[in-house]
C-alpha positions, 0 to 999 in steps of 0.5 A, spaced: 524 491 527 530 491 524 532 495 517 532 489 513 524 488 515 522 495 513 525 495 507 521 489 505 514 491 507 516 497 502 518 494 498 512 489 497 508 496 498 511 498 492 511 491 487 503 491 489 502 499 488 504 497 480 501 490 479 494 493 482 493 500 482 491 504 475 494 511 475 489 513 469 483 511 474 486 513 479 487 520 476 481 520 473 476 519 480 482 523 485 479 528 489 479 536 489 482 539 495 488 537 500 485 533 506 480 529 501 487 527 496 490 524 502 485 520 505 484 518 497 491 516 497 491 512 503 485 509 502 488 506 495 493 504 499 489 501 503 486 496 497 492 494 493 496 492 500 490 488 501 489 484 495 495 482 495 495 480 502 490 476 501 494 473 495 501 473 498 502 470 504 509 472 505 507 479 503 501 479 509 506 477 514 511 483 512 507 487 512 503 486 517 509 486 521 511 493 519 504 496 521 505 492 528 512 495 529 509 502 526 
């Protein structure tokens, strides 16, 4: 996987990170304790990359080419 690649899994990581997660809500129901912060992280992760994927197929491929090379 090339450079360029990379940046752009990220890249629409991040776009789809500000369109469909809430920071208030997300503050609002984020857990106590580090390892349970973590996989509260991840898992939000986990659901925008997913609505997007579902939306945008060009997102879909990079990012799924990312997690493939990952």
């Amino acid at each position: 996987m090339c450079i360029r690649d990379s940046f752009r899994a990220m890249a629409d990581s991040e776009a789809l990170r500000l369109k469909y997660s809430n920071s208030d809500i997300y503050d609002k129901y984020k857990p106590g304790g580090e390892i349970s912060q973590k996989l509260y992280k991840i898992a939000e992760k986990i659901r925008y990359e997913k609505i997007g994927s579902d939306k945008f197929k060009g997102i879909k491929n990079n990012i799924q080419k990312y997690y493939r090379k990952k």
